[in-house]
C-alpha positions in Angstrom: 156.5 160.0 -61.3 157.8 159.2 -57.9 154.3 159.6 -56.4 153.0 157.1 -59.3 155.4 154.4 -58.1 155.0 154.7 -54.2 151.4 154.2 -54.9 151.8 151.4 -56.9 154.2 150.1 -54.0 151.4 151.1 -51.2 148.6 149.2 -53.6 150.6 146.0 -54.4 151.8 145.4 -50.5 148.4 146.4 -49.3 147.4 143.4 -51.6 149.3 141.1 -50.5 151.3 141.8 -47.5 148.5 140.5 -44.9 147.6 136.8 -47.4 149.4 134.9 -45.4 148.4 134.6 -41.0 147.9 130.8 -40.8 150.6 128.8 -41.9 154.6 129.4 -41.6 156.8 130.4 -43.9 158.8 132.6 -46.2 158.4 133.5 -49.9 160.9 135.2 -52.1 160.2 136.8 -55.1 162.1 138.3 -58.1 160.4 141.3 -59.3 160.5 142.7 -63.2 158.8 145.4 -64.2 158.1 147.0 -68.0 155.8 150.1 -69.6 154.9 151.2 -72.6 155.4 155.1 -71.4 158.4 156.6 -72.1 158.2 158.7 -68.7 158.6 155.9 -66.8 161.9 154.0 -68.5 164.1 155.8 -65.5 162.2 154.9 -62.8 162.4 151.6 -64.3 166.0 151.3 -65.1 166.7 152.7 -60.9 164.1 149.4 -59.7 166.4 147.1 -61.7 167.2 143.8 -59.3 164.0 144.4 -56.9 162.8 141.6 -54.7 159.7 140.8 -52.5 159.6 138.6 -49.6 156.6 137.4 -47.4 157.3 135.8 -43.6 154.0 134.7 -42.3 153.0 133.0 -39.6 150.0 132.7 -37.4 148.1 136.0 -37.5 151.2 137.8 -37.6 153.0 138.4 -41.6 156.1 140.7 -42.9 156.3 141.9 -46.4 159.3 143.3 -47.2 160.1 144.8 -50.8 163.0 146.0 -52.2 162.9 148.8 -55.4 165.8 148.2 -56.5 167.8 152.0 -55.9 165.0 153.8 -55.3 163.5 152.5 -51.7 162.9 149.3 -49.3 159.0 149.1 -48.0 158.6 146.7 -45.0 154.9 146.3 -43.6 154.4 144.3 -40.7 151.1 143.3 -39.8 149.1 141.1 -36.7 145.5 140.6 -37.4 144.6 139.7 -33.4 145.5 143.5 -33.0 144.0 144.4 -36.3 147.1 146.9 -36.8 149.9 147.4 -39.5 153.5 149.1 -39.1 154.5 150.6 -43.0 158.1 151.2 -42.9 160.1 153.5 -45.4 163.8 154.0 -46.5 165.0 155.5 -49.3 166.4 158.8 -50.8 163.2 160.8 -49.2 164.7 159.2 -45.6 163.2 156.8 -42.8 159.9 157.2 -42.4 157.1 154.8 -40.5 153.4 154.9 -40.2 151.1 153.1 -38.2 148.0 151.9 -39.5 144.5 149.9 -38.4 142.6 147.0 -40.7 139.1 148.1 -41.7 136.5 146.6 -39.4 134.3 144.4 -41.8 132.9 141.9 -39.8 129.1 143.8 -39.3 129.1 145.6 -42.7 127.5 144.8 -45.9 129.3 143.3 -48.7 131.0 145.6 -51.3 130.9 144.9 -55.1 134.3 144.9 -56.0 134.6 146.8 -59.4 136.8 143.5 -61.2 136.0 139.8 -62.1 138.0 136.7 -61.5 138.5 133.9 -63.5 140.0 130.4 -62.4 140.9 128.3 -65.3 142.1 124.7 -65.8 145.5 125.9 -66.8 148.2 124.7 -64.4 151.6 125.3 -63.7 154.4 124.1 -61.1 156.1 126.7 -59.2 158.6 125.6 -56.6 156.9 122.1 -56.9 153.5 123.7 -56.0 150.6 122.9 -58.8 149.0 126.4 -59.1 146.0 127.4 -61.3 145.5 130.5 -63.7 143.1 133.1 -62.1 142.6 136.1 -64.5 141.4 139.4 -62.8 139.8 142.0 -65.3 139.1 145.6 -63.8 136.1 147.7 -64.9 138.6 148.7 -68.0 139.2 146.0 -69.3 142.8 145.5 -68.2 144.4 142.2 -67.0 145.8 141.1 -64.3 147.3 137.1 -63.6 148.2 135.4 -60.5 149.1 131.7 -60.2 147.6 130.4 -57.0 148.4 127.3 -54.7 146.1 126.0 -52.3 148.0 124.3 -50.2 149.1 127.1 -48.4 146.6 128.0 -45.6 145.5 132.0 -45.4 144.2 134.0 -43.2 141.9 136.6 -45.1 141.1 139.1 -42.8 142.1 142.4 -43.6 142.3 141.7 -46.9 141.1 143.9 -49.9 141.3 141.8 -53.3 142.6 138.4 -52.3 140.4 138.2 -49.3 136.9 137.7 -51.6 137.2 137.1 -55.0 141.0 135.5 -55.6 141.2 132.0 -54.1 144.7 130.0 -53.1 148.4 132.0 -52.3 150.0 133.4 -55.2 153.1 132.4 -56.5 153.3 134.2 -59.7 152.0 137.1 -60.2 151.5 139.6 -63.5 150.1 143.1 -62.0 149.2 146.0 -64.1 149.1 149.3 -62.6 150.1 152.9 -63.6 151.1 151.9 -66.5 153.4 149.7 -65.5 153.3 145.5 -65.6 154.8 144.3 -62.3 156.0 140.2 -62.7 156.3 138.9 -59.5 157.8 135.1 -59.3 158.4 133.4 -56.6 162.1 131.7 -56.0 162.5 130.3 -52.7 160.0 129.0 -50.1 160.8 127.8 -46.8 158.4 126.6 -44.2 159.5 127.5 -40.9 160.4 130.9 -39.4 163.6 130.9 -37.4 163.9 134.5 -36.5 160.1 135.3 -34.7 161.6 138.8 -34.2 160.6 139.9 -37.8 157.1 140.5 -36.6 157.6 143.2 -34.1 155.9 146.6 -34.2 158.2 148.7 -32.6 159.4 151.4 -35.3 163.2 151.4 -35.3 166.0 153.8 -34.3 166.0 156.7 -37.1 162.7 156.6 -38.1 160.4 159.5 -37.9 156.6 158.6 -37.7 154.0 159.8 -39.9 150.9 159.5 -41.9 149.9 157.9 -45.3 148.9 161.4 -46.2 151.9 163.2 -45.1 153.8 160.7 -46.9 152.2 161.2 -50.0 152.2 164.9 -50.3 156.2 164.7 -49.4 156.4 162.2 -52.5 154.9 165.0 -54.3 156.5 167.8 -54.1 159.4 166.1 -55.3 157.7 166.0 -58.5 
């Protein structure tokens, strides 16, 4: 179970930790999260309270979200270097890994496996008017984010938002390992005050490693 969360953690800030490079600001989310499966009520019940918040500015952006008891994920990334810094605390320790954006700009397209749909349905979220895009995977499953376009993004490095999903969002409903994640966002401000959010440089006590290493640590804890 603990490796189906961190993935859907590593999948959800991969999404959206690098959507906003060009404007300035900070976006806080609430986070609730609810399943069907009975094997994932405790993992639940420990993410109770979790947050998300997004600084951006320029081509540089920090995602930082908090699950609840169980761990804080904080990914820092600057698209002029085309590099990411994934940091990790939680009961498994402090852990960081360093990671590069894909290099898209001389390949061929890729056809996503998903469609989007942008309806007419509007809603106002922190005084932003944001429209209903629906994302349906191969499956058949939904996904719904509420998207503003008044906030300028930077795409590159993107994997779902960059193509097919158009505006910021400001609401999202995510399924994924059987889990529904609803993101909403609380607070926005528009300026960045403390510019020292975006550095690289992994902190006192933690211990570098890779995405793989990671992952098989994650799992043998099952």
């Amino acid at each position: 179970m603990k490796r189906q969360f961190l993935s859907l953690v590593v999948a959800v800030l991969t999404t959206l930790s690098l959507s906003a490079q060009v404007s300035e600001g900070h976006v806080k989310y609430t986070i609730d999260m609810t399943s069907d499966n009975p094997e994932m009520a405790m993992g639940i019940a420990m993410m109770q309270g979790s947050t998300m918040e997004i600084y951006f500015k320029d081509d540089k952006s920090r995602t930082e979200m908090s699950m609840g008891s169980l761990m804080t994920t904080t990914i820092i990334s600057d698209a002029t270097k085309k590099e990411t810094l994934t940091l990790m605390s939680g009961m498994m320790g402090e852990s960081a890994v360093r990671g590069k954006f894909e290099e898209n700009e001389d390949q061929p397209e890729v056809e996503e496996d998903f469609e989007v749909t942008v309806t007419d349905e509007t809603k106002d979220i922190l005084g932003y008017t944001c429209k209903k895009a629906i994302v349906t995977d191969s499956e058949g499953n939904e996904s719904v984010f509420w998207v503003t376009d008044k906030v300028t993004i930077n795409k590159e490095g993107q994997t779902m938002l960059n193509k097919r999903i158009p505006g910021f969002p400001l609401a999202m409903e995510v399924l994924a390992n059987d889990m529904v994640m609803t993101m909403t966002a609380i607070e926005f401000d528009k300026k960045i005050k403390d510019k020292s959010l975006f550095d690289m440089k992994i902190p006192e006590g933690y211990t570098e490693t890779t995405t793989e290493e990671l992952m098989n640590s994650f799992e043998g804890q099952e």
